[in-house]
N, C-alpha and C positions, 0 to 999 in steps of 0.2 A: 269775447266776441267769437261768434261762431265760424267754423271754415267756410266762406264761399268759392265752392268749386269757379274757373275760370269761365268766360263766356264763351260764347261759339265764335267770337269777331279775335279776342284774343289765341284761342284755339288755331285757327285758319290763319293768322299771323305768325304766331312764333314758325310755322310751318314754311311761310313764306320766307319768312327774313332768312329758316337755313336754307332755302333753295340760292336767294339773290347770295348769299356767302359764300356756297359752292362757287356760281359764277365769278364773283371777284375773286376765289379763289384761282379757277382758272387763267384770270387777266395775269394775276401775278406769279404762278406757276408757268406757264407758257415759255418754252425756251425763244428768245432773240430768233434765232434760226427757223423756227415753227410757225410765228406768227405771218408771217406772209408766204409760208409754203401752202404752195395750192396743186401739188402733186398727186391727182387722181383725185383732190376733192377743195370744198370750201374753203380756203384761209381760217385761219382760228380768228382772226380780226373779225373775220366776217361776220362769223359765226355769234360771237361778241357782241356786238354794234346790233344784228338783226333781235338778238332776244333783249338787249337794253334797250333799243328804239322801242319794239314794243310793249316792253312792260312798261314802259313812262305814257305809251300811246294808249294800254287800257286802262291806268290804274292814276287815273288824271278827274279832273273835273270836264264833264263834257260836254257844257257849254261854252267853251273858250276852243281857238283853234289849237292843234298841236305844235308843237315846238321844236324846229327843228334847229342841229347845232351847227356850228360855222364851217365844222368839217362834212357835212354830210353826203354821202355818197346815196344814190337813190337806187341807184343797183340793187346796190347792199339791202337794203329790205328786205329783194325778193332770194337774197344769194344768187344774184346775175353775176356779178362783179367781173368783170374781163378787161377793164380800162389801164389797170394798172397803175392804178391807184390805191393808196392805202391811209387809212385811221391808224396813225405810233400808237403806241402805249400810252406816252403822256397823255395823249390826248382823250385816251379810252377813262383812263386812271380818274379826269378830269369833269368827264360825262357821268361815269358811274358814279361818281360824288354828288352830280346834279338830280341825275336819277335817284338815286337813295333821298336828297333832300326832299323831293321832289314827294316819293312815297312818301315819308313821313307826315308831310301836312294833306296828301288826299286819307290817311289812315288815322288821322287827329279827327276826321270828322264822318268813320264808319264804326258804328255800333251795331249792337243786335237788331236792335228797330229798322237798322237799313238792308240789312244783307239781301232782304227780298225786295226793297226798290229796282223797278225799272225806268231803264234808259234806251233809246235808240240809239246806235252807231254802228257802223260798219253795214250798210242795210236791217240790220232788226234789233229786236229790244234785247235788252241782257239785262238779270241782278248783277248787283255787286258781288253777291257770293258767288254767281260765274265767273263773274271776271276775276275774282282775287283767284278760287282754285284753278282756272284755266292758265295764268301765269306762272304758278306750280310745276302745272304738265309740262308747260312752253319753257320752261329755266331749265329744269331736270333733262328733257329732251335735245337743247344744246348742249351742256354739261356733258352731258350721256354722249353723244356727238364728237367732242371737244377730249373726252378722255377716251376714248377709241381711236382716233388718231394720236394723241399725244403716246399712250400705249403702246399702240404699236409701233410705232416711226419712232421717239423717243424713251421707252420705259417710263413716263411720268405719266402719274395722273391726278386728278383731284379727288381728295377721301372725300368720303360720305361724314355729313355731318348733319347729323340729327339734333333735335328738340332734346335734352335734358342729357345727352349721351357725351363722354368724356373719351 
């Protein structure tokens, strides 16, 4: 059998899956003390919660409504949060499980054929290929976020973990 190189839907995948790794990486890296410090910027929860809310919220079927969880803070979305309230960890740990399920069966049913379909949501149309790299940017950019204070306030951050890299 001959080698068939990967497609473009597998390509933009394996990419994504290390972005959402990163971020679980961060849920679990996050020192107990860090997670609800909101000294001179966002909570790491927050920060958390805002890029998993929305990757479940673009990388869904969307014709059905969105789904919110029994903890959900509506601040938190926009990084309002000032109530003083907080999403634990279990509870994070709990959502990103649903989330990942979640992706899995919207990515059971994108192939090459789709990537240029569009959809309206959020006022205009988008492909799937938008939305999947656009969560890319949106995951890396909390990440990125998330290890610049953990960094500098704690020494910890989360490695870089790429596609084929050991």
């Amino acid at each position: 059998m001959a080698y068939q190189p990967p497609d473009l839907t597998a390509i933009i995948r394996r990419q994504l899956d290390c972005s959402l790794e990163m971020l679980a990486k961060a849920v679990e890296l996050c020192p107990d003390d860090a997670w609800a410090d909101d000294t001179g910027h966002a909570p790491a929860w927050e920060q958390i919660y805002h890029a998993l809310f929305w990757f479940n919220a673009w990388l869904r079927d969307w014709s059905k409504p969105i789904e919110y969880p029994e903890f959900h803070i509506k601040e938190a979305l926009d990084i309002k949060r000032r109530s003083g309230s907080l999403i634990d960890r279990r509870q994070m740990l709990g959502y990103l499980a649903k989330v990942r399920t979640d992706y899995e069966a919207f990515m059971a049913g994108v192939g090459n054929g789709s990537l240029l379909a569009e959809e309206k949501a959020f006022g205009r149309k988008w492909t799937v290929a938008d939305r999947l790299l656009g969560q890319i940017r949106h995951i890396q950019h909390h990440v990125g976020y998330l290890n610049a204070i953990m960094s500098t306030t704690r020494g910890i951050r989360v490695r870089w973990i790429g596609y084929g890299e050991r």
